[in-house]
C-alpha positions in Angstrom: 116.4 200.6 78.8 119.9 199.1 79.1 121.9 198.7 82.6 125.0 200.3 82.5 127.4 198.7 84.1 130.1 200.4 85.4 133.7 198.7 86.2 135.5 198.3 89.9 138.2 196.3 90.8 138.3 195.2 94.2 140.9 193.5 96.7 139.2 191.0 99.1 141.6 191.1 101.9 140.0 188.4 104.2 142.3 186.5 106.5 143.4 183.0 105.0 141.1 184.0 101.7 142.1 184.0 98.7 142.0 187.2 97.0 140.1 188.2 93.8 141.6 191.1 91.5 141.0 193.3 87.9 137.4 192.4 88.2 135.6 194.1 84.7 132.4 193.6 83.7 130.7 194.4 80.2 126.9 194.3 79.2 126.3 192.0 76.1 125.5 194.5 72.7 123.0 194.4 72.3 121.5 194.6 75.0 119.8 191.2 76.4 120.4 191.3 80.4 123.7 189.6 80.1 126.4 190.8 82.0 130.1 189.4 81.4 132.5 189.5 84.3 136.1 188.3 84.3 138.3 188.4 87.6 141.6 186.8 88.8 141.5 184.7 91.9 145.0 184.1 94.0 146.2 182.5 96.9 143.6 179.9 97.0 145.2 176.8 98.7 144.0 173.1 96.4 144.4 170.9 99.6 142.7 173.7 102.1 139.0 175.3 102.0 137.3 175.2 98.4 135.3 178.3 97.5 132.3 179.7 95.4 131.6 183.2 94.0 129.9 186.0 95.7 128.6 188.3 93.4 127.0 191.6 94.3 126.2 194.5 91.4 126.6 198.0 93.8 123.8 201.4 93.0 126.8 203.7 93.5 124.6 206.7 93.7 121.9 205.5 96.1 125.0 202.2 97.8 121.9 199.8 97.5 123.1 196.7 96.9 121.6 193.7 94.8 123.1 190.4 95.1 123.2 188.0 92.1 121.9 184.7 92.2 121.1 184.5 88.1 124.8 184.0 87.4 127.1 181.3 85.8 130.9 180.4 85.6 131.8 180.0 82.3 134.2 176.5 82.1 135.2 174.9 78.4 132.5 176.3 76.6 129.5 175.2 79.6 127.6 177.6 81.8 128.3 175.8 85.4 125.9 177.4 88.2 127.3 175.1 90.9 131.3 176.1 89.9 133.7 175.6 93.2 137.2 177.3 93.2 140.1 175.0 93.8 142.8 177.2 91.6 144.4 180.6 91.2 143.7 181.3 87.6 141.3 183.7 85.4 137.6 183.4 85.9 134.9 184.0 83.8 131.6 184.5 84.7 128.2 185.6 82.9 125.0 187.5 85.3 121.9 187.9 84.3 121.3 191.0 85.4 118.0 191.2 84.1 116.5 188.1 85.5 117.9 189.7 89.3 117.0 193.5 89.0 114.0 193.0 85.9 114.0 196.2 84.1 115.9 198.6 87.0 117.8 201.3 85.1 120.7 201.6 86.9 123.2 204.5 85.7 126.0 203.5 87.6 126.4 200.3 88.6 129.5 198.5 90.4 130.2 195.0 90.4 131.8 193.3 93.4 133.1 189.4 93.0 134.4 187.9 96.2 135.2 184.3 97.4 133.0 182.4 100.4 134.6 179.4 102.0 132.6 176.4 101.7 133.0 173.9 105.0 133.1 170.3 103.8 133.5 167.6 106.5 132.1 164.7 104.9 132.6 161.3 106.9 135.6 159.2 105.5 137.0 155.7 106.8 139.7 153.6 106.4 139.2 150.5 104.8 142.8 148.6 105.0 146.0 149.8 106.4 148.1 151.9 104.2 144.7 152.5 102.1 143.2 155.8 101.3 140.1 157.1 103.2 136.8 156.7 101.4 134.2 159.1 101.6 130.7 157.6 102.7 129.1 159.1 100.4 129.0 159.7 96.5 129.8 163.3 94.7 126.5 165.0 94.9 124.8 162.9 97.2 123.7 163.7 101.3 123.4 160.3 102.5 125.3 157.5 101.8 122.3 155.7 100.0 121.8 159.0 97.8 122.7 158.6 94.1 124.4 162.2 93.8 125.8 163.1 90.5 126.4 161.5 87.5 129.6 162.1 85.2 131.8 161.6 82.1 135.0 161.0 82.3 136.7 163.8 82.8 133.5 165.9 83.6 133.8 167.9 86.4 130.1 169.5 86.7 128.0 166.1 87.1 124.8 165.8 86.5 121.3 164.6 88.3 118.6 162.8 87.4 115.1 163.7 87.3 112.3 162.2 89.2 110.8 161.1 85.7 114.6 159.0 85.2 115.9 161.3 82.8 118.6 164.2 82.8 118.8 167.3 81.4 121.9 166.3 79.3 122.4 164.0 76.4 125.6 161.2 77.7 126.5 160.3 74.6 129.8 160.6 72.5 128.9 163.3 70.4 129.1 165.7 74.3 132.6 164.6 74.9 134.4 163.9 71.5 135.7 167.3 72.4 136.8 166.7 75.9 137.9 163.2 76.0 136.2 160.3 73.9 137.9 159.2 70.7 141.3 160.8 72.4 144.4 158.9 73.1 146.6 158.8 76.0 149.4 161.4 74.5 146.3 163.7 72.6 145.1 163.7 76.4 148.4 164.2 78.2 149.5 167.2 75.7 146.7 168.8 76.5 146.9 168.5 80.3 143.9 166.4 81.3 145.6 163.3 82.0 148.9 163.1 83.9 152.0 160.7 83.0 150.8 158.7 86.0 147.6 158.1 83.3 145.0 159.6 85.8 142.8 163.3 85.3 144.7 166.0 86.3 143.3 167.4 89.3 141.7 170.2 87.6 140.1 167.7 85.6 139.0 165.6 88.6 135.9 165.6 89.9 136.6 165.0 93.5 139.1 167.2 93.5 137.2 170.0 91.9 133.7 169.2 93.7 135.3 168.9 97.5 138.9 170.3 98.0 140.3 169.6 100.8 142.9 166.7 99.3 139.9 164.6 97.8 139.9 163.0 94.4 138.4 160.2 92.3 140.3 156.8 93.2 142.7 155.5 91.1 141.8 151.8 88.7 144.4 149.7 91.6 142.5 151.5 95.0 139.0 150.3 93.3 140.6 147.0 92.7 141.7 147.1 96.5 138.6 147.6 97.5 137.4 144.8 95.7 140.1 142.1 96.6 140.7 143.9 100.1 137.3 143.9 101.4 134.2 142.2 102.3 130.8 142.6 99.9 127.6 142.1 101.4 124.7 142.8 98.5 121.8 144.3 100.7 120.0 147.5 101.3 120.6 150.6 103.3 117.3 152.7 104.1 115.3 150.8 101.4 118.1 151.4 98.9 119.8 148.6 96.9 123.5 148.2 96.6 126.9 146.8 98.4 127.9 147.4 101.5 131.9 147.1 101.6 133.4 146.5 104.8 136.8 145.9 105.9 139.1 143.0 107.2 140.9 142.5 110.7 140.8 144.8 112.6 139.2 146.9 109.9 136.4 145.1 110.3 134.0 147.8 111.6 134.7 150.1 109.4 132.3 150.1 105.9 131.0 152.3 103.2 127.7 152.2 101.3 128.0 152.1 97.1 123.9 152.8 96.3 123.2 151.0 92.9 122.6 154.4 91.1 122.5 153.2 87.9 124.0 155.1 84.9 123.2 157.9 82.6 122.4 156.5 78.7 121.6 159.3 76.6 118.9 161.1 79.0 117.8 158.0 80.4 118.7 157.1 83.9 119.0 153.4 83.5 119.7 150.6 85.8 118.4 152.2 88.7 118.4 150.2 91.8 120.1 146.9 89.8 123.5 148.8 89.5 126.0 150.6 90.1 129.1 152.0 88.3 131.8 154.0 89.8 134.6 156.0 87.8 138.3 155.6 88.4 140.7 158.7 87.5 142.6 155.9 85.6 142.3 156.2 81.8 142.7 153.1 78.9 145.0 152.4 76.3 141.4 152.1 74.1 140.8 155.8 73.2 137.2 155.1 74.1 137.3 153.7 77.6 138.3 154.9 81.0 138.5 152.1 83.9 135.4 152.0 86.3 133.9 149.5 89.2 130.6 148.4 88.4 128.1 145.9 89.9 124.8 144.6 88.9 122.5 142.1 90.7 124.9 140.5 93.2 127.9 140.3 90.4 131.1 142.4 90.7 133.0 143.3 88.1 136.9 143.8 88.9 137.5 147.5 87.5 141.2 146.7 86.5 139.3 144.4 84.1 136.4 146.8 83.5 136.5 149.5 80.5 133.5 151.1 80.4 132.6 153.7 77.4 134.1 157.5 78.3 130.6 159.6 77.8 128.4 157.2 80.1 127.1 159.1 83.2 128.6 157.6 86.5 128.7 158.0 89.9 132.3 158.8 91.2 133.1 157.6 95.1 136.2 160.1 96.5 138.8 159.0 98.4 141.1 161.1 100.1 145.2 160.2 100.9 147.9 158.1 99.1 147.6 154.4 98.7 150.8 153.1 100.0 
């Protein structure tokens, strides 16, 4: 028997929350335990808390309440279960109402969509004076030896691997011809995922997407900093392979941990503890490449002299603040 899903909007009026607006909701015809939602978000703040999606479907004759944890935001085309709100803008989501409530016929059902603030404190440091502050960990990852998430350029869900070293996604062209492989600078910039600068646009960066909170991926020159600015000791952390990168002077204490994490190859993990290779924001001239840092086996590669191919999975180190 088909849920029928009755339509409420609702005004969140949380102090210093953004608010969410015109929510509507419509069951899929037919019928297959898909709920669509769309609601507007406003007031959210890109530099202050970032924020995830509280869904709850309302019995308004009996008020029970049934929270949904089967649903998905819907971003360019993807289903993205682990979405974070940075923006104001229209939001579309898809429940699956059946998987939550199983076969509960609900005659009139309201759905309320709020916003939860999501604390992020990760630990950053300063590596140089004038630098940016580096997170000490990847996107993704708990600890600073964790490898975290893997990404396309331009990708702003990330992937993980699998204990059996593969994925659950294919990184190869044919997934980002659309996006951003076999684009050029201007295709990119016209279509606002690159900015004149010639980095993502924060809505296309990961960092900024993932964390808030004025993070974002580092630019092709901060990775080349860190290189020429730094000390690199190849050791291991924990049992984990990979660089340890620590400052100069009387930046000397400080350090971050890069984990050789390998890269995604199709849906093979490869590489795994003999490299790593971190994504820059910056983009080539080459409408294949984007600039990244890698490492393998003791040997550095300078990124500003790195293109690496566009649809290969990554890891992406953030940094937070302007390089002076």
């Amino acid at each position: 028997m088909a849920l029928m899903v009755a339509v409420v909007g609702m005004l969140v009026a949380w102090a210093e929350t953004p608010t969410v607006t015109d929510v509507t909701a419509k069951q899929r015809y037919p019928w297959n335990g898909l709920v669509d939602i769309s609601c507007n978000v406003s007031g959210v703040d890109s530099a202050g808390d970032r924020y995830q999606f509280v869904v709850v479907a309302v019995d308004k004759d009996s008020g029970k309440e049934y929270t949904a944890s089967h649903f998905s935001v819907v971003q360019d085309g993807e289903n993205d279960s682990d979405y974070i709100v940075f923006e104001d803008g229209t939001y579309k989501l898809l429940w699956d109402a059946r998987t939550d409530l199983g076969q509960v016929v609900c005659a009139r059902m309201a759905m309320r969509v709020t916003l939860a603030a999501i604390p992020l404190s990760p630990g950053k440091v300063q590596l140089w004076e004038g630098g940016p502050y580096w997170a000490d960990t990847n996107i993704g990852a708990e600890r600073p030896w964790d490898d975290g998430l893997f990404f396309w350029w331009g990708d702003t869900k990330g992937r993980r691997a699998s204990a059996d070293g593969t994925f659950d996604f294919n990184f190869d062209s044919r997934n980002s011809t659309i996006y951003t492989y076999g684009k050029t600078v201007s295709n990119l910039q016209s279509a606002g995922w690159v900015t004149s600068d010639g980095v993502l646009a924060p809505r296309r960066d990961a960092a900024h997407v993932k964390w808030g909170g004025g993070w974002r991926m580092p630019t092709a020159q901060e990775l080349s900093d860190l290189y020429n600015r730094c000390v690199w000791s190849y050791t291991k952390m924990n049992g984990v392979q990979g660089l340890l990168v620590r400052g100069r002077g009387e930046y000397a204490s400080n350090s971050i941990f890069l984990p050789c994490a390998g890269d995604g190859s199709g849906e093979s993990w490869c590489d795994v503890g003999v490299g790593g290779f971190y994504r820059s924001s910056s983009i080539c001239s080459n409408s294949y490449y984007a600039y990244e840092f890698g490492f393998a086996s003791g040997y550095v590669f300078w990124c500003g002299m790195r293109e690496f191919n566009r649809f290969r999975g990554c890891s992406i180190r953030p940094v937070q603040g302007v390089s002076k």
